[in-house]
C-alpha positions as CSV (number, residue, x, y, z in Angstrom):
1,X,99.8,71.7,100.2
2,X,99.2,72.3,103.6
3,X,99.7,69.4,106.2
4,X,96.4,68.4,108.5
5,X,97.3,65.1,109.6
6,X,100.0,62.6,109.2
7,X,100.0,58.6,109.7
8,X,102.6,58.1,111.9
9,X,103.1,54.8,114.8
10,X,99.9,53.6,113.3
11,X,98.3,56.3,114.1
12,X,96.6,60.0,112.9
13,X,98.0,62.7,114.8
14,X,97.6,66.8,113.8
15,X,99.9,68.2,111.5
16,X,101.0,71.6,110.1
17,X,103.4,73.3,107.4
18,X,103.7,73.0,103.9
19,X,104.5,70.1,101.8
20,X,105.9,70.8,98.0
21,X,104.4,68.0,95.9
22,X,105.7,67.6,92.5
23,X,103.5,65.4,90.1
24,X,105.2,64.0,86.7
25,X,101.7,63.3,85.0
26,X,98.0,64.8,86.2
27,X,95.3,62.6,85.4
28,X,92.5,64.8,87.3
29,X,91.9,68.2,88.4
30,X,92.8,69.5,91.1
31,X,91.7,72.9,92.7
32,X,91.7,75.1,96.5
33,X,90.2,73.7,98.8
34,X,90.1,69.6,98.3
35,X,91.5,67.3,101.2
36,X,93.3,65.2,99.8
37,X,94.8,61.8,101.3
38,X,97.9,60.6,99.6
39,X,101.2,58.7,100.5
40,X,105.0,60.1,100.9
41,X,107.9,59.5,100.7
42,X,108.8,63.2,102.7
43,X,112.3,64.9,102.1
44,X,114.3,68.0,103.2
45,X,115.1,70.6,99.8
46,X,118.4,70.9,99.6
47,X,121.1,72.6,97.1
48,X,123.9,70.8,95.0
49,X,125.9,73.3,96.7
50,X,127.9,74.5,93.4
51,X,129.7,77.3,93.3
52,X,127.2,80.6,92.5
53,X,124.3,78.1,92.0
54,X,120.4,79.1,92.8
55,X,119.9,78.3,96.7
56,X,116.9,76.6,96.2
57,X,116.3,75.5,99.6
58,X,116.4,78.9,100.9
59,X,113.9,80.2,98.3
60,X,111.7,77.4,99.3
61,X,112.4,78.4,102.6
62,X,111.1,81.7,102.5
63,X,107.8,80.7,101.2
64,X,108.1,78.4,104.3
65,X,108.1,75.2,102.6
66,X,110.5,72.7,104.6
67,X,109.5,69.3,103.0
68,X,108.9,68.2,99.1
69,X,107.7,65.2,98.2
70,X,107.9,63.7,94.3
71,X,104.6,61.7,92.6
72,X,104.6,59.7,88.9
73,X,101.1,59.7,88.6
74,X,98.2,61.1,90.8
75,X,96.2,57.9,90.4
76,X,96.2,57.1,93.9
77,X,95.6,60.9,95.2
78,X,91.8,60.0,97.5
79,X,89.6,63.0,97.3
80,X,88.6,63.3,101.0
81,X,86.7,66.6,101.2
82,X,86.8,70.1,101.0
83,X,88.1,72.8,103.5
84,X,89.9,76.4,103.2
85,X,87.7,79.9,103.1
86,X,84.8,80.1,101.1
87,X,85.8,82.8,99.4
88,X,88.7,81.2,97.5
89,X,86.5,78.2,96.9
90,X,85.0,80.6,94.6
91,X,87.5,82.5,93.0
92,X,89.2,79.5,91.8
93,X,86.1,78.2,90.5
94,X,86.0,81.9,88.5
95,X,89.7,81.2,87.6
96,X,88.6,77.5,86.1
97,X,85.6,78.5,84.3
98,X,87.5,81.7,82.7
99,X,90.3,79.2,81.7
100,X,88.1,76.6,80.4
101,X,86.5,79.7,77.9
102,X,90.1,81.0,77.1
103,X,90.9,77.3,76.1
104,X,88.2,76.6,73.8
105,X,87.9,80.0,71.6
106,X,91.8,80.0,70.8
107,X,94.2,77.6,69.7
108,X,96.8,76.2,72.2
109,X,99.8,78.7,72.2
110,X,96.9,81.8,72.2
111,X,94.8,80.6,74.8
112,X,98.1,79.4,77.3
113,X,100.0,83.1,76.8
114,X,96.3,84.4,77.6
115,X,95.5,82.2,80.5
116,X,99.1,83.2,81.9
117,X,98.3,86.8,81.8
118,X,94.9,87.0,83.1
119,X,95.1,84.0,85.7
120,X,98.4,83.4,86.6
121,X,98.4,79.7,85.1
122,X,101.4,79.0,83.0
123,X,101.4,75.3,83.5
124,X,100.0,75.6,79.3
125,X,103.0,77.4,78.0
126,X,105.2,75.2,76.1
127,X,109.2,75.1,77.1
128,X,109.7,76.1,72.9
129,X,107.6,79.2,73.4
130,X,109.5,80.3,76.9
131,X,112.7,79.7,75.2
132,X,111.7,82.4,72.4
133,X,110.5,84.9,75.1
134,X,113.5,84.6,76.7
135,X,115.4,84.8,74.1
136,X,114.5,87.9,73.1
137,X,113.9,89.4,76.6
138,X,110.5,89.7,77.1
139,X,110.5,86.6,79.2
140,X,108.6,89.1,82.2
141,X,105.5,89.3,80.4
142,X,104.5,86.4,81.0
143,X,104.2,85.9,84.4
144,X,101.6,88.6,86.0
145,X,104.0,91.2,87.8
146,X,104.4,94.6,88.6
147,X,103.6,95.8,84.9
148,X,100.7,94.2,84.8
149,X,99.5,95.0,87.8
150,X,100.0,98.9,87.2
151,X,98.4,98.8,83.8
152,X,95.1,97.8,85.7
153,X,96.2,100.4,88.4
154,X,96.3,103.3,85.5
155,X,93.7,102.0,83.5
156,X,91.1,101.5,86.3
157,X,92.8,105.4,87.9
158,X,92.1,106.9,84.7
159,X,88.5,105.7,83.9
160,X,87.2,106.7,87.6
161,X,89.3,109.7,87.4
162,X,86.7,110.5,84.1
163,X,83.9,109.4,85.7
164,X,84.6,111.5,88.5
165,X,85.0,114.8,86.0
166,X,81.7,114.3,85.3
167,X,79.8,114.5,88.3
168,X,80.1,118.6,90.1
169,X,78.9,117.4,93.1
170,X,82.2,114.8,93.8
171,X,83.7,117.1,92.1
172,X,83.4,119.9,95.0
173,X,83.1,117.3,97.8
174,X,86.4,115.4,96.8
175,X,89.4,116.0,94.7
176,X,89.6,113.6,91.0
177,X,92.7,112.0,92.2
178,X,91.9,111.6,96.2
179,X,88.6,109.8,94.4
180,X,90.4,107.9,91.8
181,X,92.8,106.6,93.8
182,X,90.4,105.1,96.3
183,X,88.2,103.6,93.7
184,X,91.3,102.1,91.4
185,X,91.6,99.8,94.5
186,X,89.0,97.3,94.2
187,X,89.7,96.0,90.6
188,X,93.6,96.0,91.6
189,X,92.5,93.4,94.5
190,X,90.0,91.6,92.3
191,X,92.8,90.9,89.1
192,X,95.3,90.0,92.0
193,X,92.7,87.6,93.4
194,X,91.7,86.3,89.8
195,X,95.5,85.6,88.9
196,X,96.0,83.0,92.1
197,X,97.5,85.4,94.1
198,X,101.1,84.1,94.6
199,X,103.7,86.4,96.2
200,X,105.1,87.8,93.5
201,X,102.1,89.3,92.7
202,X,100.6,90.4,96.0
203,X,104.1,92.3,96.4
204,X,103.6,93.7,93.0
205,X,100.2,94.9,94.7
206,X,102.0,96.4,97.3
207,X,104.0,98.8,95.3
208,X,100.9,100.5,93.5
209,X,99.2,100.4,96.2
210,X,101.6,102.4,98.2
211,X,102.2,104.6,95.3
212,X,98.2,105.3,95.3
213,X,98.5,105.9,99.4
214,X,101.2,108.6,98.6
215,X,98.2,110.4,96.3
216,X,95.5,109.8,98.7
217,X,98.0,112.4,101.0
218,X,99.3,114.4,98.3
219,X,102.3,112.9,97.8
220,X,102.2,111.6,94.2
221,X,105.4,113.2,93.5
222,X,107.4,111.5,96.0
223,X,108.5,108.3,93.5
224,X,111.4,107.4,95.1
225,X,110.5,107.8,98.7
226,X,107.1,106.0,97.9
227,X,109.7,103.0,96.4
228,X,111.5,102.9,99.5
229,X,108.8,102.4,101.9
230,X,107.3,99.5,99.6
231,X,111.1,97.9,99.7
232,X,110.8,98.3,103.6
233,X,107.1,97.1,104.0
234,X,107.4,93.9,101.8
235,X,111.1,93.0,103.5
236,X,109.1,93.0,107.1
237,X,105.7,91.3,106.0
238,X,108.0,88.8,103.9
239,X,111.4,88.5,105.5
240,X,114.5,87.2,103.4
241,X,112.0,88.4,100.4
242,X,115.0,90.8,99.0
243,X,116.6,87.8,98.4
244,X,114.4,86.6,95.6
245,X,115.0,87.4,92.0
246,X,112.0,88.7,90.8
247,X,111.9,91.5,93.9
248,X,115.5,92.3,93.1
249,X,114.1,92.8,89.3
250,X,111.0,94.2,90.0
251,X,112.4,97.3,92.2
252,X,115.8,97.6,90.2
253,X,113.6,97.9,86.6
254,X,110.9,100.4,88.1
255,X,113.9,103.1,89.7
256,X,115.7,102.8,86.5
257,X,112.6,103.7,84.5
258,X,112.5,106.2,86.7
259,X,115.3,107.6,86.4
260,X,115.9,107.4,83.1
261,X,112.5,109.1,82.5
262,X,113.2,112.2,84.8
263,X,116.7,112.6,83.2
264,X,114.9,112.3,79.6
265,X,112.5,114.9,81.1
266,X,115.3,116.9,82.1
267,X,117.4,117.2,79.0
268,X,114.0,117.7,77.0
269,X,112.7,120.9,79.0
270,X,116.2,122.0,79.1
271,X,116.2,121.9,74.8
272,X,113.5,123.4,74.6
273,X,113.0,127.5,74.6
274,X,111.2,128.9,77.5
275,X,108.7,131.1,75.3
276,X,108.0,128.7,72.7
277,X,104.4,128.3,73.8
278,X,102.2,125.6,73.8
279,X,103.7,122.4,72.1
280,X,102.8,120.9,68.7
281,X,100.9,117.6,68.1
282,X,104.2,116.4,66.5
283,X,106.4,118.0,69.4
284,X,103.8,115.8,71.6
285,X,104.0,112.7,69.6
286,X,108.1,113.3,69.6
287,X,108.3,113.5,73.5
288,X,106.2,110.8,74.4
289,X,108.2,108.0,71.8
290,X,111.3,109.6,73.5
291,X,109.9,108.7,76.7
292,X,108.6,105.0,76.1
293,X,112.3,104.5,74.5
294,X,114.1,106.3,77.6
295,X,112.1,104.1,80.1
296,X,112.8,100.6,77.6
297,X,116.6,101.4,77.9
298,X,116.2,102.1,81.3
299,X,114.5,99.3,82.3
300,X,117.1,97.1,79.9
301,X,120.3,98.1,81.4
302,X,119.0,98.8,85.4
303,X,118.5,94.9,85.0
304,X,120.8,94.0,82.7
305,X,123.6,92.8,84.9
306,X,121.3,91.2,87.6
307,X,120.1,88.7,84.2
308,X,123.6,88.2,83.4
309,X,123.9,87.1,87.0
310,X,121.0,84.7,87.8
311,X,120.2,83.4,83.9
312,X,123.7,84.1,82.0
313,X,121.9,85.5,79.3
314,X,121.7,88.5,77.5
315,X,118.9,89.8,75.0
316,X,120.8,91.2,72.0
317,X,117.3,92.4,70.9
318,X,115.4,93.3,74.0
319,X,115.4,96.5,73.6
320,X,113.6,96.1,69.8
321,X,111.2,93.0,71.4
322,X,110.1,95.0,74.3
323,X,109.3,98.1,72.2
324,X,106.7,95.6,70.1
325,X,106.1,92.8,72.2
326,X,105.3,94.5,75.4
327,X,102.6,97.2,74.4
328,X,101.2,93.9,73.0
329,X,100.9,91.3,75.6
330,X,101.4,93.3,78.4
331,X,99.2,96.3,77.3
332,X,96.9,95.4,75.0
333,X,96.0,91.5,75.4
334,X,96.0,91.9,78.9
335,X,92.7,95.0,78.6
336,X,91.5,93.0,76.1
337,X,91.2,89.6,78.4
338,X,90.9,91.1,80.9
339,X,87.5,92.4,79.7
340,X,86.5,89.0,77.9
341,X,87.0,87.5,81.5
342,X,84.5,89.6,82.7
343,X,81.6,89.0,80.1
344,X,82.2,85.6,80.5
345,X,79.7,85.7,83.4
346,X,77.6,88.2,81.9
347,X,77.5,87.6,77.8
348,X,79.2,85.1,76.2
349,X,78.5,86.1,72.5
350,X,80.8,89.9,73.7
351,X,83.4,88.1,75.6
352,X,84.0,85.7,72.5
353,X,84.5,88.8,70.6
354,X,86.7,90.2,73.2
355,X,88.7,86.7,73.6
356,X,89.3,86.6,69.9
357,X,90.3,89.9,69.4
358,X,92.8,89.0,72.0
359,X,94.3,86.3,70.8
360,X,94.8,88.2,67.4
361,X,96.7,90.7,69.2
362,X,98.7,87.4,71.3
363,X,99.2,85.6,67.8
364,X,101.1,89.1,66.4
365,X,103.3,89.3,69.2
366,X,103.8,85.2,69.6
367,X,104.8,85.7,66.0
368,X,106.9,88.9,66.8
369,X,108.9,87.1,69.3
370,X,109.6,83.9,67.3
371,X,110.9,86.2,64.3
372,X,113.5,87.8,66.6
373,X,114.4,85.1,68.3
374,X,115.3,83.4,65.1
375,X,118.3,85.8,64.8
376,X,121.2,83.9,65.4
377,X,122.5,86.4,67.9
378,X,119.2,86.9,69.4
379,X,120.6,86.7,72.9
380,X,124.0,86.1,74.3
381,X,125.5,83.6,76.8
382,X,127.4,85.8,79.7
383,X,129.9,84.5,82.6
384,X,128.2,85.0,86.3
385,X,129.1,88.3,87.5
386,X,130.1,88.2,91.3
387,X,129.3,91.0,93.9
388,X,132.6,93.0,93.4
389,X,131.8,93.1,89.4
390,X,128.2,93.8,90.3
391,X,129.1,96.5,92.4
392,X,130.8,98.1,89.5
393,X,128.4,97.9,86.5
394,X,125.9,99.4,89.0
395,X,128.3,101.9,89.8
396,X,129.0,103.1,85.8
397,X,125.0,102.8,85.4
398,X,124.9,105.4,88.3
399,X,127.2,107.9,86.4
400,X,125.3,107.4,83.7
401,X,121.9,108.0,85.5
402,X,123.4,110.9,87.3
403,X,125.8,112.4,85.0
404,X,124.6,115.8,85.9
405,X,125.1,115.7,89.5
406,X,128.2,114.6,88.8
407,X,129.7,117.5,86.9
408,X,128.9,119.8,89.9
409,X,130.7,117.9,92.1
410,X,134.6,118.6,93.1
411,X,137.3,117.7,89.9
412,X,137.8,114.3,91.8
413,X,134.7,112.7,91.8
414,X,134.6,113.2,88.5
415,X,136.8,111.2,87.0
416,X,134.9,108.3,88.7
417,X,133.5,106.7,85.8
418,X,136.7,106.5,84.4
419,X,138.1,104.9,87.4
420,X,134.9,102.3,87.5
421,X,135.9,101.8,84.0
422,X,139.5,101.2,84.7
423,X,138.1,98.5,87.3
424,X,136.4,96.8,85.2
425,X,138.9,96.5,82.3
426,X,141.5,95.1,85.0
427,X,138.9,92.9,86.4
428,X,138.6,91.6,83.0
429,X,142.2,90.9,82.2
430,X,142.6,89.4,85.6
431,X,140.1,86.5,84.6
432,X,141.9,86.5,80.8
433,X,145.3,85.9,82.2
């Protein structure tokens, strides 16, 4: 909440900042925009100051939250009046009537993974059905991110980009993808809006929408330079914001897609005979499961020691969960709601349709998730990495990533993975003995 006034020497006097207020029990509703008069008892975050334990006070910090205050009950929170932008007033009363539809079409588990998706709200998602996404390492999904972001991106880039095909006169005014781009912009802003707009997700916005800049001036094909300005942009607008986990994730999982895509690229063209023409619908279907499976591992082991070190656990079965699971909920159920939330303001007999045909698609990979998950070795505790053994699983990933640049370099450099290797294996036996 942000501060207006506090009560202080018997008196009012102006106030500003942001007070965390945690609430054991919510009676009423509460939404953007209500003043609210309520009473106290302010104190500074701090840590428990363990060893390798989540600094919580410095990831409140960066949002710029220096107090937190704890409630049982909200019984004796006064509705005062209302304040903030108009603007927001309204979206979140679009984010409550969407909810409220989501809610009443599909049972509790459906309608909680669906309201997480499309608006961002997870306070409906049960601790039991976290645990089984997280268990079988498809925890991400959940929470409205890059992936989700981009799927809009592509989805929204490759229905104006047909649109545009259609029409000669854009056509020989603009180019498809100059035009695409610009237009994919709007329903990027509007879904970030729609999903509360926390800053995870406007940073998430960030990235496409410095990836669609780079095809506005031709530079589409700049990936990694187009990742490296986002890193630089979001670290200035949000200082210390490297520091938090899910940018860390977010930018490790998207270059390791990358790379492991361009070196699955590579080793394909390279297989493949320079005159044997056009390729086959089966050599098609063949190349694009062997690139959804290159970027899954990819994406599995760029962030596989980073979840080692912040959660000390391991997916056994992500790979397999994130194959099924993912196109799911983050593919499918996500167009699907995405559309019912739509009709809901335009025909409510379609975007029941739409809703229930979501949550069929949310009830197969609900049930996807608990079946892995009910694999005794679903997921595996791990010890906390530190920076010196973090340093070297990045470092053997790196060979792995760039293998080929590697075996043109001199006869020393490469016997570096096995020297990262031999690292490792003493670091290990130094903790064993």
């Amino acid at each position: 909440m942000e501060a207006l006034r506090v009560w202080e020497n018997n008196e009012w006097r102006p106030a500003t900042g942001k007070v965390l207020i945690t609430v054991r029990t919510l009676s009423d509703s509460w939404h953007y925009g209500n003043v609210l008069r309520l009473t106290l008892n302010l104190r500074q975050p701090r840590n428990f100051h363990t060893p390798g334990a989540f600094d919580y006070a410095g990831y409140l910090a960066r949002q710029h939250i220096f107090l937190s205050a704890f409630l049982w009950n909200d019984t004796d929170v006064q509705r005062v009046g209302t304040e903030g932008s108009a603007l927001w007033v309204q979206v979140e009363q679009v984010r409550h009537t969407i909810s409220k539809f989501f809610a009443a079409h599909l049972e509790t588990n459906a309608a909680a993974v669906l309201q997480a998706l499309i608006i961002g709200d997870e306070r409906f998602l049960t601790e039991d059905l976290r645990d089984t996404f997280s268990r079988t390492g498809v925890a991400h999904v959940l929470s409205i991110s890059g992936l989700h972001i981009s799927l809009v991106a592509m989805t929204a880039y490759g229905f104006w980009w047909w649109v545009v095909s259609w029409s000669p006169t854009l056509l020989l005014r603009f180019t498809a993808p100059v035009l695409a781009s610009v237009l994919a912009i709007p329903p990027v802003l509007l879904y970030a809006s729609i999903s509360g707009g926390n800053v995870a997700t406007w940073r998430s916005v960030l990235m496409v929408l410095t990836y669609l800049f780079a095809t506005l001036i031709g530079r589409q094909g700049e990936t990694y330079r187009s990742l490296a300005f986002a890193a630089l942009l979001i670290s200035v607008l949000w200082p210390g914001a490297f520091l938090d986990v899910s940018f860390q994730l977010s930018f490790v999982s998207v270059l390791s897609l990358f790379l492991a895509t361009q070196r699955f690229t590579e080793w394909w063209d390279k297989g493949r005979a320079p005159d044997a023409g056009p390729p086959s619908w089966r050599e098609r279907l063949l190349r694009w499961g062997g690139t959804y499976l290159a970027i899954s591992v990819g994406a599995l082991l760029g962030t596989l020691p980073l979840t080692a070190a912040y959660f000390n656990q391991v997916s056994l079965l992500g790979l397999v969960a994130n194959a099924v699971v993912v196109p799911l909920l983050g593919s499918a159920a996500v167009i699907l709601g995405l559309l019912a939330a739509g009709f809901v303001f335009l025909h409510s007999g379609i975007a029941s349709v739409l809703v229930g045909s979501a949550g069929v698609v949310i009830r197969l990979g609900i049930w996807t998730a608990e079946w892995l998950a009910a694999f005794p070795y679903a997921a595996g505790r791990t010890v906390t990495p530190n920076l010196f053994e973090l340093l070297l699983l990045y470092g053997l990933l790196s060979c792995v990533f760039f293998r080929a640049a590697l075996r043109q370099l001199h006869a020393p450099s490469r016997f570096l993975p096995h020297l990262l290797v031999g690292l490792l294996l003493l670091d290990v036996a130094s903790w064993s003995w």
